[in-house]
N, C-alpha and C positions, 0 to 999 in steps of 0.2 A: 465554458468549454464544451459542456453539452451539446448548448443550442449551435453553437460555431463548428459543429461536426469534430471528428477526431480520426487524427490516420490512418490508412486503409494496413499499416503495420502493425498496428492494436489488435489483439487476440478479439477474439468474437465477444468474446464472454466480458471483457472490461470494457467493452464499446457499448453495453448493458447497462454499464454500471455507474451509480453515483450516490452518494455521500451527504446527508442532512445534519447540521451540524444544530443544536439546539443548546440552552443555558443548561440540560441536566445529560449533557453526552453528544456521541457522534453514533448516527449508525447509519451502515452502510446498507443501499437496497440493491437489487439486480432484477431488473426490467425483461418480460421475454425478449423485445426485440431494441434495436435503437430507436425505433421511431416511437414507442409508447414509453421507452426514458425520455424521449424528449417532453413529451405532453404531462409525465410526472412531474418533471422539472419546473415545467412553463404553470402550472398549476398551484406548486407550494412555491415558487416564486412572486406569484398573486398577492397568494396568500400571506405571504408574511409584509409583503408591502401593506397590505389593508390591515394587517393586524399593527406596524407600523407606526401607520396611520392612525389606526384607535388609541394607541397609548400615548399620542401627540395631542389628541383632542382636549379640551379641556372640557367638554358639555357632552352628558349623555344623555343623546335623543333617543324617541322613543323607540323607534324601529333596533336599537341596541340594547335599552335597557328590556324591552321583549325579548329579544335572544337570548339574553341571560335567562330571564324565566322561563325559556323555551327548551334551554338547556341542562336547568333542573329541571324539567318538567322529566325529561329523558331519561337523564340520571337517576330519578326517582319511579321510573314502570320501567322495573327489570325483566316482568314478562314479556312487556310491549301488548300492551291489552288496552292503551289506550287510558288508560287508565291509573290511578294512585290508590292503591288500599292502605288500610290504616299500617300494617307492617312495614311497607314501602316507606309511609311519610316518615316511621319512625325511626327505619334507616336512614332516612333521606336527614333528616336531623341530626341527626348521629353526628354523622359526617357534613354536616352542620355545624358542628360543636355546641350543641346545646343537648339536654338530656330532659325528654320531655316526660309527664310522667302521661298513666291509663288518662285519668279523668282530662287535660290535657288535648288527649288526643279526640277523645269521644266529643267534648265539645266543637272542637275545629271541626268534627263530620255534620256535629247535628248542628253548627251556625250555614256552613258551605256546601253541603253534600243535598244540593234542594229535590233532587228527585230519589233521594234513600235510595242508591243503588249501592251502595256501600263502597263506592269507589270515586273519586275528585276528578271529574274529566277538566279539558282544557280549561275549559274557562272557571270553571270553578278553583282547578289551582290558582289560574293565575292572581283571581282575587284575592286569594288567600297569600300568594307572596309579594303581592301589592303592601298589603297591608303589617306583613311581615318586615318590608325595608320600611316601614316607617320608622324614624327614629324618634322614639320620644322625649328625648332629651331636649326637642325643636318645639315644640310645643308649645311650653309656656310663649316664648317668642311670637309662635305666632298669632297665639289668641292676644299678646300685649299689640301686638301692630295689627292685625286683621277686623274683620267688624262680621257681628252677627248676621249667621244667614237668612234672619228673616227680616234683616236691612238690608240685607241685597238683592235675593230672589226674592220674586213674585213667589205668593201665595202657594199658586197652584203648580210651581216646579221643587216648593221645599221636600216635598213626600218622597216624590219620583226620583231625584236626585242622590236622596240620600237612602234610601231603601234595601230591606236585604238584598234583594233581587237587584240592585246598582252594582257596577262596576266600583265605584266610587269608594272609597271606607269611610264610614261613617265621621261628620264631623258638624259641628256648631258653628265652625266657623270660617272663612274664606277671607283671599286679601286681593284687592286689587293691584293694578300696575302702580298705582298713586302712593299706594299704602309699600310696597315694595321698594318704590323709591325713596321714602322716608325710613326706611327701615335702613336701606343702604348708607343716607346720609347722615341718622342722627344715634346708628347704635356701631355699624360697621364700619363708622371711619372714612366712609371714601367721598370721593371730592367728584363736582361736576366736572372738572376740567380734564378729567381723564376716561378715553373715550373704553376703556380697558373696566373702570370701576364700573362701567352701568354694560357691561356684557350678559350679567344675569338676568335685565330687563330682557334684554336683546333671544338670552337662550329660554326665558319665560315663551315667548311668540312662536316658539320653535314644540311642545308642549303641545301634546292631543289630548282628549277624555280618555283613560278618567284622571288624570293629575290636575287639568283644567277645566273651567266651566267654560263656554261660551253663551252667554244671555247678551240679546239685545246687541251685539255687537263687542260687547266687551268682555273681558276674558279676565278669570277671576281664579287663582290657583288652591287649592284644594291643603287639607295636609297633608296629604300627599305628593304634592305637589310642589310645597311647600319642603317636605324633608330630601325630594330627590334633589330639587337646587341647591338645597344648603352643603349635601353630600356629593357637591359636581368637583371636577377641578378644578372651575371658573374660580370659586370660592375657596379655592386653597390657603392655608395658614400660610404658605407663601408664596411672594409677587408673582404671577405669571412672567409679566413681563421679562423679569427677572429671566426667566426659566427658557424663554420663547426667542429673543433677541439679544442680538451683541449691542452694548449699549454703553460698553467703556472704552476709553480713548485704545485702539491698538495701534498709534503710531510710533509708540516710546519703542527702546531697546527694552531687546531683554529682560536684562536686571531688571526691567521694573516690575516684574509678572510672575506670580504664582503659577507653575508649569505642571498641571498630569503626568508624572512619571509611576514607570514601570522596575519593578527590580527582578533580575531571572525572568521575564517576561514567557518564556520557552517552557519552564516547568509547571505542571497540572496539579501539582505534590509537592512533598518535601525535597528536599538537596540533596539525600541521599539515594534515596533508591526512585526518586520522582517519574513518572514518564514527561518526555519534552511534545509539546505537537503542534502544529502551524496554527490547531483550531483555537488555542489558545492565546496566539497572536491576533486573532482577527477578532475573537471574543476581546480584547484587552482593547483593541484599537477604535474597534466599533462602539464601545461604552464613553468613547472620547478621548482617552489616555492621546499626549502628543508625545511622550517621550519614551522607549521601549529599549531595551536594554539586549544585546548581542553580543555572546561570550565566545567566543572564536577560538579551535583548537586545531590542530592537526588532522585531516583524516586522515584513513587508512589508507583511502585509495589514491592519494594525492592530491583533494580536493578540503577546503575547508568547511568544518561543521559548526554546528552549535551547540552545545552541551556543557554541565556541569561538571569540568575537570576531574578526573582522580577521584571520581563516584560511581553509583552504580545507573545513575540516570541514562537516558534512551539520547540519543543528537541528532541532530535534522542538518539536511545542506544548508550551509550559506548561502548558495542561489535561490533556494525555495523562501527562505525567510526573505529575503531581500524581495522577492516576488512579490509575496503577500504581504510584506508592507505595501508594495508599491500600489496594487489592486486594491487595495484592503483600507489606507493609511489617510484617505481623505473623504473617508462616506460619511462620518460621524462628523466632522470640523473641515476645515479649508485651510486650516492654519500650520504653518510649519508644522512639520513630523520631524525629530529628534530621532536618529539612531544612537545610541549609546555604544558604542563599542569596545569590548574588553579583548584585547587581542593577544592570546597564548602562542599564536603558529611559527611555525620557524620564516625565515623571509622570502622561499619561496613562497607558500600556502600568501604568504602576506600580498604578497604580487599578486596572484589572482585574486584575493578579494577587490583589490584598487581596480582588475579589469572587469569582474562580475560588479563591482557601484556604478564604473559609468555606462556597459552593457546596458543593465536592467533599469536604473532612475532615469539616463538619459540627459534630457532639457531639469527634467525636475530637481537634478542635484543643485546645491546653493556649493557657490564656490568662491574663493578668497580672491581678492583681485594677484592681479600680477606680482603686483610687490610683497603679496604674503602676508601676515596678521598685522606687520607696522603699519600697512597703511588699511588695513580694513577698521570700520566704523562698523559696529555691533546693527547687525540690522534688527529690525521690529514683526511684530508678527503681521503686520496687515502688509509690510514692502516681500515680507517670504511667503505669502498665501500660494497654497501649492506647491509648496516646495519639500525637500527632504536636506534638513541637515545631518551632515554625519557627524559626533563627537570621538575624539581616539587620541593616542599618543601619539608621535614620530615615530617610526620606525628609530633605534640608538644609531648615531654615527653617519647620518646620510647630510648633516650639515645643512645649513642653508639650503633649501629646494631652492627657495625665491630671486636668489641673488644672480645677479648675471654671469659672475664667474664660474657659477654651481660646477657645468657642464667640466668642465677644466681641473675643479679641485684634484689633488691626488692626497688624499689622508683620509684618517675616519676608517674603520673595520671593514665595510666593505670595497673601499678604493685603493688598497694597499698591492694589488695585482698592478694598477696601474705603475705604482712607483718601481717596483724593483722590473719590471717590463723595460721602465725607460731607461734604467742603470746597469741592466747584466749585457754584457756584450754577447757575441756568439759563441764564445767559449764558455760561456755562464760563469764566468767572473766578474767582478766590481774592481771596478778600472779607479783610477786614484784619480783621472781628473774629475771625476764624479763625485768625490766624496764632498763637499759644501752640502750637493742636495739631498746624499743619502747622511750629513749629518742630521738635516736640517726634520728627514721624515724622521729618523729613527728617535730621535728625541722625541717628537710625538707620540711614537708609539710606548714609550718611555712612559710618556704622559698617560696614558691608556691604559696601561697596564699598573700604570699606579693606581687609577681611580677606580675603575672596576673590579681588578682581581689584588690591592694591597700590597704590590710587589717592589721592591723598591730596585730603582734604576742599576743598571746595569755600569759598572766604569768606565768600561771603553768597547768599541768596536776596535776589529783586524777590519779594515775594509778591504784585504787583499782573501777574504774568507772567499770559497766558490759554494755557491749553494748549490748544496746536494743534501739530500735525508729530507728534512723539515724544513729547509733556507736559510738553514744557520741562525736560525731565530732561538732557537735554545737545543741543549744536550739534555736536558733530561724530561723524562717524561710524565715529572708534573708540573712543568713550564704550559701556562694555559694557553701559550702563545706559540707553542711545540706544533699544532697540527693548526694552525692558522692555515694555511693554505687551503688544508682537505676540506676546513669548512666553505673555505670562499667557493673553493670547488664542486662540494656541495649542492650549494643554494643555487648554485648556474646550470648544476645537472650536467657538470664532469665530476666526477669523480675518481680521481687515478688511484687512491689507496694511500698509505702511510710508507710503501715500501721505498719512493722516491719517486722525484716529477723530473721529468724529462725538459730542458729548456730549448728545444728546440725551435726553430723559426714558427713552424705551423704550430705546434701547442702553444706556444707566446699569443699569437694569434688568436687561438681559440681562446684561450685562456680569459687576452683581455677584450674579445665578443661577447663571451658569456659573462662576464663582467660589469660590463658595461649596459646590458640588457638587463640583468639586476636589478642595477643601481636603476635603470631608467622606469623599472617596474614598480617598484619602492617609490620613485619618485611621481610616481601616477597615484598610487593608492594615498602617499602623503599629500599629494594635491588632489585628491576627494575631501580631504576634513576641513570642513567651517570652523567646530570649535575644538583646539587644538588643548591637549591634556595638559596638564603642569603641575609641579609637588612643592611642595611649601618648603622654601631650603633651610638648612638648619639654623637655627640663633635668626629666625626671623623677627622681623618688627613690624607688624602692620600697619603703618604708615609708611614705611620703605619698600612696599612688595612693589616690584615694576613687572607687572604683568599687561599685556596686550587685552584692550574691549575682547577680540574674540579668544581670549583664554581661559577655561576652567579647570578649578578643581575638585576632585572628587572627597567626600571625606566619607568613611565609616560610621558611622553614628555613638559609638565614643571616641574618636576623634572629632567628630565636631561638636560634641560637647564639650571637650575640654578645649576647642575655640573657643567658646562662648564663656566658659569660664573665666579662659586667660583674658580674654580682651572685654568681656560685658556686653550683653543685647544692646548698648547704644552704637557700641564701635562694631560689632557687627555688622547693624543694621546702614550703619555708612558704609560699609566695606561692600557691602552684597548690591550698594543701590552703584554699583560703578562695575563688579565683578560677579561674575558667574558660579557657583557652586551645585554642587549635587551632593546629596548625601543618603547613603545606604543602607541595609539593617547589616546590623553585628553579623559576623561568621559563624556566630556560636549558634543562633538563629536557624538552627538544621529545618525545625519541623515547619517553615518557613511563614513564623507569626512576625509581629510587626511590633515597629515602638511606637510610641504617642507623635504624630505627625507634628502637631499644635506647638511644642516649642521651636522646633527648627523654620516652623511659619513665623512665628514671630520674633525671628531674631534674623531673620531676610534670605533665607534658603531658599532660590528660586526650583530646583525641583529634588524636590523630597521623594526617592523613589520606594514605591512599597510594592509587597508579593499580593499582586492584585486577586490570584486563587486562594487566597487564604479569608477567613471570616475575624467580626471578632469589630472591637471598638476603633480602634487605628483604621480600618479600613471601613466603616462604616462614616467618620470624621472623612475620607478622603473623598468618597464617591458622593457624600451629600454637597462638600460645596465644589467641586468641579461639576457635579451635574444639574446643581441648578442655579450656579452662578454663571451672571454675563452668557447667559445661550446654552449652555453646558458644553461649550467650543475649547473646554482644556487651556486657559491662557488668562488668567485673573488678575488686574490691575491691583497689585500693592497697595491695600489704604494708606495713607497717606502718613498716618502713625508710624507707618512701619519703613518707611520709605526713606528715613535718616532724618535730625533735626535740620542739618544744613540746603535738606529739598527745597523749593522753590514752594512746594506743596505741603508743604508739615504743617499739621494741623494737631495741638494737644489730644488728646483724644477727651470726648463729652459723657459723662455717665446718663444712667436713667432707672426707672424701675420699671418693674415687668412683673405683670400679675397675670397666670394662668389657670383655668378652673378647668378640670380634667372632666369632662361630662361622660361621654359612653363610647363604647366601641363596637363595631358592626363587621358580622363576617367574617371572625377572624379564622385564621387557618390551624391546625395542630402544629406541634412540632415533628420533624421529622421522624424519630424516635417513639412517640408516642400512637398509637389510635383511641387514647380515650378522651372523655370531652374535659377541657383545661379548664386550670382555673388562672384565670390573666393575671398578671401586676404591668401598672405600664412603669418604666424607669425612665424620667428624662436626665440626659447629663449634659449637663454646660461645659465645654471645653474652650478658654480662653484665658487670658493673659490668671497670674498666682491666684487673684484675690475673687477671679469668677469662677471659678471649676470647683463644682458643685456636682450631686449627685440629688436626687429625690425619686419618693417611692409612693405607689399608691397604697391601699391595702389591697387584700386578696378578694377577688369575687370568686367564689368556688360553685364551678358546675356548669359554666353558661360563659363558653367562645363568641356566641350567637351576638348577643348583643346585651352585654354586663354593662353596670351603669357602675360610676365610682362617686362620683359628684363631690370633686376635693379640689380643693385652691392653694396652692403656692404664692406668696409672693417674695421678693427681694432685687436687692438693686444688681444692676451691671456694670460697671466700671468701665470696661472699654467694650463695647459693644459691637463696633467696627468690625471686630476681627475675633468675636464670641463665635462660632458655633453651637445648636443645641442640638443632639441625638435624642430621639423617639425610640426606647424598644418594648415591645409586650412581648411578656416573658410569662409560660407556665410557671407556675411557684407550685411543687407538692412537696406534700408533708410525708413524711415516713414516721411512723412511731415504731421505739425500738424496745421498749418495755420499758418500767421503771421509771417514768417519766420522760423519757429519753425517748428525741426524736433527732431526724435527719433533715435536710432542706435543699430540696434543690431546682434550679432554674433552665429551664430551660427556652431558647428563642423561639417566639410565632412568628412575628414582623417587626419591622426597622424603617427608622427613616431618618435623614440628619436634614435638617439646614441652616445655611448661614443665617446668624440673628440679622442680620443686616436686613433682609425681606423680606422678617414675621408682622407680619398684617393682626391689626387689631380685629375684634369682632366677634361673634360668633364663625369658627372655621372649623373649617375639612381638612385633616390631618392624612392625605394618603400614602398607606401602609406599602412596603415593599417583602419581600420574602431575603432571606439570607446571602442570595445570589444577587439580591436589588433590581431584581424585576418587578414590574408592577401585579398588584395584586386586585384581580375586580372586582369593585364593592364592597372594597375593604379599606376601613379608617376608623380616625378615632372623631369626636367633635369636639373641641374644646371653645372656651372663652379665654381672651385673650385683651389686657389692655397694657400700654406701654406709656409711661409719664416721665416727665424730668429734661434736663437741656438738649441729650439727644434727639428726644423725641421731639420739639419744638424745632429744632435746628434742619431735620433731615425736610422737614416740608417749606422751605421758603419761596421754593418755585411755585409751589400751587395759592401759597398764600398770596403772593403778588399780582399772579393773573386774578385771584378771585376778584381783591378785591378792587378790580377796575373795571371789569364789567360781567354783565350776565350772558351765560352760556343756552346752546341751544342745542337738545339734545333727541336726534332724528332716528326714529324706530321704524325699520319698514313692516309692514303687515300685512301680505297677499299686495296689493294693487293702492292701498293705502299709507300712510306715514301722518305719524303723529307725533308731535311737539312738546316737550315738558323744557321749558322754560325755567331756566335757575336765577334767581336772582340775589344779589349781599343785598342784604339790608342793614345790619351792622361791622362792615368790613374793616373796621378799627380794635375790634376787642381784642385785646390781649392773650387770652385764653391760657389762663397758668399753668395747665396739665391737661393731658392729651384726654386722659382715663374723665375729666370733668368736663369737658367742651363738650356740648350740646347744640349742634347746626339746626334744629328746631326750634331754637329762640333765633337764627338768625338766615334759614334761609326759608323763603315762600315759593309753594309750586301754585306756578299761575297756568 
C-alpha cells in the first residue's frame, strides 16, 4: 500500500506511516515525509526477501559465513576502535554462552594477537572464529577418510600453509574431492543416483582459502573445511528434498491429507483477556498453516467482527481478516486456503459476511456446483491451487439453497412472511377458502416449534382469527413464537415494535421485499461454503452416517476422543479416508495450550487445529512435520497405514531400529529468562503410534552453550515409523540447592526442532536448531550419528536399489570453465545387505 501511494484524504501524518511486523512484535515507524517512507519500505522489503532467501539455502558460502564473523566482530568492539580487547572477547563469550576463564583468554591473545597491541584486529579475529566453529566432534571422521598432509602437499607448501601466521587452523590432515566422495557413499549412506546426495561435492567447489586448499589444480578441504560442510544444511539429518519440493501425489481428495490447521487463529494470548491482530494471521499463514479459523460475532456498528465471544479479547473486522487472508493466504503454499468459520451473528451481520467473501476472494472462492453438496465430488489440493475454501454451517431454516423450487418455498423461520402475505386478505383476516394452505404451513410451524423450542402442538386453530398484536401466533409472552414477526422484521431492518403491525397493502409489500432480500442474502453467503458443517445425530452408527464428500464435522478434542473410543482407530481411520473432520482443543484450554496432536493423526483426523501462539511439545510435533514435510506446502499425504485397511494402498506398517549418538552442540542460544551461561541437556521425544513414544535424556554439560560435547548413544526399535515423529530440544537443566540436601530442578528451552522419522538420513548429520517461535537459528545445531536397520529400512530404498544395479552413473561437477567426472560403478549389484547400519558400498562400489 505504501509503494501504490495512498489518498490524498489520509491525514499528513499516516501518509508517513508504516508498520514492521516481525516473529518478536509489530512496531510502528513514522517517516518525515512520504517519499522517504517509501524508500524505508522499498529497503526492508529487500531485506527480508534476501534474508528469505538465506534461510532457504541449504550451503553457507563463504561471502556468508564472513558476515557472520563480521557481525561478531561488531558485536564484540563496543567502543568501535577497530579492535577486540581481552574485556570485549570476554563479553563477547559471554554472550556466547560459554564462560571462559583468565588463563583462557591470555592464551587466545598470545597465540593471535601477532603484533602485541593488546587488541585482535580483523583478521586476527577472524582467525580465531575460524577456528572456533570448528567442531570437533568431526574430527575423528575426518582424519578416518582424509590422508596426511605430507601425502598431499609438496614439501615446500606444508610450513606455509599451516603456520601461525596462516589463515588456515592448523591441521595434519586434508581430504580430497575423492576421499569426500567415499566418505559420502560408504559412511553417509547416500547413493550415486541421486543428484541431491553429492550437492556437498557440488558446495565443496563453491569453498575459498582458508576452508580449502587449492595445489596444482585440485582442491583439498581443510578441517575446517571440513566441519563447515558437515554443519551446512546440505547435510541435514533430514531429506532436503523432503523440505524443498512437493513430491506426494496431490491429486487425491481431501480425506486423504494431513491439513495445517489453525485454532482461534485471531488471538496473540490467551481466550481471555488475549489481544486479536491480523499480524497474527499473516504470521500463521505465512509459516504455511492452510486452514485458519474465523469466529464471527455481531458488531456494534453493524458490521461483523472477529473475536473471542463473551471475553475480554480485542476483534478485528471481518473485511480486514478476509483481506489478509486473501493477500497474505498463498505466499507460503499455492494450495487451497481453508477459512474455518464459526458464525455467532444474527442473520443480518450473516448477509454481509456472504457479500464481503464474494467482494473480496472474488474468482478465488471454490464453490459447489449448481446442484449443491449431492452432486459435488470432494475436490483435491492440486484441482483448488489458489483457491480459498470457506467451511461454516447453513444458516437454520433457509432449506435447500440448491433445489430449483428454493426460490418459491414458503416455510422455514425466515419465509413465514411469505405465507400469511398470501393468506390475509385486505381486511387482515384469514378467509376460510384458504385454510388447506394455512393448515398445511401452520403445522410446520407446529413442527418448528416442536424441535427448537420443546413446545408441544398447539390443538387447533380459529382460522376466522384476524391478526392483530403478534399474528395470532400466541397470547402470552413466553410463546417464543409470540414476536416472530419483530424478529423477521428485524433481520430486513423494519422494525415496527411489539405494539402491533399494520397489514396494510404497502407494509405487505415492504414487508415481503425486505423478506425476500434476506432470504436472498442468506442465500449468497450459504452459496459461498464448499465445506458445509454437520453434527453427528443422536443414536448414531457409523456405518449408517449419509453425509455428503463435501461435509464436515467438527469435534472438541473429547469428543473426538470418545469417537475413537466408541468406534476404535481402525473404524476411524476408514471413516476419515471418505469424510472430512476437524478437531479442536477443549474450552477449558483458556490459557490457549494444546493437546498431543499425534493420536487424532493417527486415527485419520484430517485437520487437527491447534493455537499456533502458544509454545510447548503439541506445537512443536505440528510445525516439524508440516514444515518440512512434502515442501512444507500444509497438505500431507496420509501414510498409507493410516489410510483405512480397505485402501487400495494399505500397507501393514514395517518396523526398524534406529541408533543415535548424540555428539556436540554449537552456538547455542540462552533461554529467554536467563543471561547466564547454560548448562544444555538435549531431550529427544519420539511421538508415534503406543509402543514408540518414548522420551530420552542426555546428561548435563554445566558451563558451555558454546560448544558442550555429550558423546551418548541411544538405541531401540520403531514400530511403525511411517508416521513416528522425533522432537529435538536443548533445554537449560539448573540445579538450585535448598539446604539439607535438598535441591530444586529446573528446565528451561534454548532450541527445538521436530522431524518426521520418515526423512532421518543416516550418517554423520547437522541437526538445525530453531528458537521457540521456530525460526531458524544461525550456526546453531547439534551433530549427531545416526544409523537405521531392519525391514523399513531395506524397504524405503528399492528405487535406488534397482536403478543401481543396471548400470553406472555419471556424476558432472562444474568448476570455473571446467567439469569433472566421477564415474560410479556396481560391481557387486546382487548383495543382499541385511542391515542398512552393516552395508558397506566400499566393498562394492569403485571410483574410476
Amino acid at each position: 500500500d505504501a509503494l501504490a501511494g495512498v489518498e490524498p484524504s489520509v491525514p499528513e501524518k499516516h501518509r508517513r506511516e508504516f508498520r514492521v511486523i516481525s516473529t518478536d512484535g509489530t512496531r510502528k515507524f513514522r517517516a518525515p515525509s512520504h517519499e522517504a517512507m517509501q524508500l524505508w519500505v522499498v529497503a526492508l522489503l529487500q531485506f527480508a526477501r534476501e534474508t528469505r532467501a538465506f534461510q532457504k539455502k541449504r550451503f553457507v558460502d563463504d561471502a556468508q559465513l564472513e558476515g557472520y564473523i563480521l557481525r561478531e566482530f561488531h558485536r564484540a568492539d563496543r567502543n568501535n576502535s577497530a579492535g577486540v580487547e581481552r574485556g570485549e572477547l570476554v563479553r563477547l563469550l559471554r554472550l556466547m554462552n560459554v564462560q571462559p576463564s583468565n588463563a583462557y583468554i591470555e592464551s587466545v591473545f598470545a597465540e593471535f594477537d601477532k603484533d602485541d597491541s593488546g587488541t585482535l584486529e580483523w583478521k586476527e579475529f577472524a582467525r580465531l572464529f575460524r577456528i572456533l566453529l570448528i567442531k570437533d566432534a568431526v574430527l575423528p571422521y575426518f582424519r578416518e577418510h582424509g590422508k596426511p598432509m605430507d601425502d598431499v602437499l609438496p614439501p615446500s607448501m606444508v610450513a606455509p600453509a599451516f603456520s601461525k601466521e596462516s589463515p588456515v587452523p592448523g591441521a595434519e590432515y586434508v581430504m580430497s574431492e575423492d576421499s569426500l566422495l567415499t566418505f559420502l557413499t560408504s559412511h553417509q549412506v547416500e547413493f550415486p543416483d541421486r543428484d541431491e546426495s553429492f550437492a556437498l561435492i557440488s558446495d565443496m567447489r563453491k569453498l575459498q582459502d582458508p576452508l580449502v586448499l587449492d595445489v596444482a589444480g585440485a582442491r583439498y578441504l581443510t578441517q575446517a573445511g571440513f566441519s563447515h560442510v558437515m554443519s551446512c544444511p546440505t547435510n541435514s539429518i533430514f531429506d532436503p528434498l523432503k523440505s524443498s519440493i512437493v513430491y506426494q501425489d496431490m491429486t487425491r481428495p481431501l480425506t486423504h491429507y494431513w491439513i495445517s490447521s489453525s485454532h482461534n487463529t485471531y488471538l496473540e494470548g490467551d481466550q481471555l483477556i488475549g489481544h486479536s491482530s491480523l499480524e497474527q494471521y499473516i504470521d500463521v499463514l505465512c509459516s504455511g498453516c492452510r486452514c485458519v479459523e474465523i469466529d464471527c460475532w455481531d458488531g456494534e456498528e453493524g458490521y461483523p467482527i472477529v473475536t473471542h465471544g463473551w471475553t475480554l479479547t480485542t476483534g478485528l473486522r471481518f473485511r480486514d481478516v478476509i483481506c489478509v487472508c486473501r493477500d497474505h493466504g498463498f505466499i507460503a503454499s499455492q494450495y487451497p486456503l481453508i477459512l474455518s468459520l464459526e458464525v455467532h451473528c444474527g442473520k443480518r451481520q450473516i448477509g454481509l459476511m456472504g457479500e464481503i467473501l464474494r467482494e473480496v476472494l472474488g474468482e478465488k472462492l471454490l464453490l459447489l456446483p449448481d446442484g449443491g453438496p449431492e452432486e459435488a465430488e470432494l475436490t483435491s489440493p492440486a484441482a483448488a491451487m489458489n483457491k480459498v475454501i470457506v467451511k461454516g454451517k447453513l444458516p437454520r431454516g433457509l432449506g435447500d439453497i440448491w433445489s430449483s423450487t428454493w426460490s418459491t418455498e414458503a416455510c422455514g423461520i425466515i419465509g413465514v412472511n411469505s405465507l400469511f402475505d398470501r393468506e390475509v386478505g385486505q381486511t387482515g383476516a384469514l378467509s376460510q377458502s384458504s385454510s388447506p394452505f394455512l393448515e398445511q404451513g401452520l403445522s410446520r410451524l407446529d413442527a418448528f416449534r416442536q424441535k427448537f423450542f420443546g413446545m408441544r402442538p398447539r390443538a387447533s386453530y380459529d382460522d376466522s382469527v384476524r391478526i392483530s398484536g403478534s399474528f395470532g401466533l400466541g397470547t402470552g409472552s413466553d410463546d417464543p413464537l409470540a414476536s416472530f414477526a419483530d424478529r423477521v422484521s428485524d433481520v430486513s431492518g423494519d422494525n415496527p415494535g411489539r405494539s402491533g403491525v399494520s397489514l396494510s397493502s404497502r407494509s405487505r409489500t415492504k414487508k415481503a421485499e425486505a423478506t425476500r432480500m434476506m432470504r436472498q442474502r442468506l442465500a449468497d453467503y450459504a452459496r459461498s461454503l464448499y465445506l458445509i458443517g454437520q453434527s453427528l445425530p443422536d443414536g448414531y452408527r457409523l456405518s449408517q452416517l449419509d453425509f455428503q464428500p463435501c461435509h464436515i464435522i467438527s469435534f472438541s478434542e473429547t469428543t473426538a476422543q470418545r469417537f475413537v473410543r466408541r468406534w476404535g482407530v481402525d473404524s476411524a481411520r476408514e471413516h476419515h479416508s471418505r469424510h472430512l473432520s476437524r478437531v479442536y482443543p477443549a474450552s477449558r484450554r483458556v490459557s490457549s495450550n494444546n493437546f498431543n496432536p499425534m493420536p487424532m493423526w493417527l486415527s485419520g483426523f484430517q485437520l487437527v487445529a491447534l493455537n499456533y501462539q502458544a509454545s510447548g511439545l503439541a506445537s512443536l510435533l505440528n510445525r516439524g512435520l508440516f514444515l518440512h514435510e512434502n515442501g512444507g506446502v500444509g497438505y500431507i499425504l496420509k501414510p498409507s497405514c493410516i489410510q483405512g485397511k480397505t485402501s487400495a494402498d494399505y500397507q501393514e506398517p514395517l518396523p526398524c531400529t534406529f541408533d543415535i549418538k548424540v555428539l556436540s552442540g554449537h552456538n547455542l542460544p540462552k533461554p529467554a529468562s536467563s543471561e547466564e551461561v547454560t548448562d544444555p541437556v538435549v531431550r529427544i521425544s519420539f511421538c508415534g503410534s503406543t509402543g514408540d513414544s518414548r522420551v530420552i535424556e542426555t546428561k548435563r554439560v554445566v558451563g558451555n552453550g558454546f560448544n558442550p560435547e555429550w558423546q551418548e548413544h541411544f538405541s531401540f526399535e520403531v514400530q511403525q515409523p511411517e508416521v513416528a515423529i522425533m522432537a529435538i530440544e536443548v533445554l537449560h537443566s539448573s540445579v538450585s540447592w535448598l539446604g539439607g540436601g535438598r535441591s530444586t530442578h529446573k528446565q528451561e528451552l534454548m532450541a527445538c526442532v521436530a522431524f518426521p522419522f520418515s526423512g532421518i538420513r543416516e550418517g554423520l548429520r547437522w541437526v538445525p536448531l530453531r528458537d521457540w517461535r521456530h525460526q531458524p537459528l544461525e550456526q546453531c545445531g547439534l551433530l549427531v550419528e545416526v544409523r537405521i536397520g531392519g525391514p523399513w529400512a531395506e524397504a524405503r530404498r528399492p528405487a535406488w536399489k534397482s536403478r543401481y544395479s543396471e548400470a553406472s552413473f555419471t556424476l558432472t561437477l562444474s568448476h570455473g570453465t571446467e567439469e569433472q567426472h566421477h564415474r560410479v560403478q556396481a560391481s557387486q549389484p546382487n548383495d543382499p545387505s541385511p542391515d542398512v547400519a552393516e552395508w558397506s558400498p566400499s566393498s562394492s562400489v569403485t571410483i574410476i
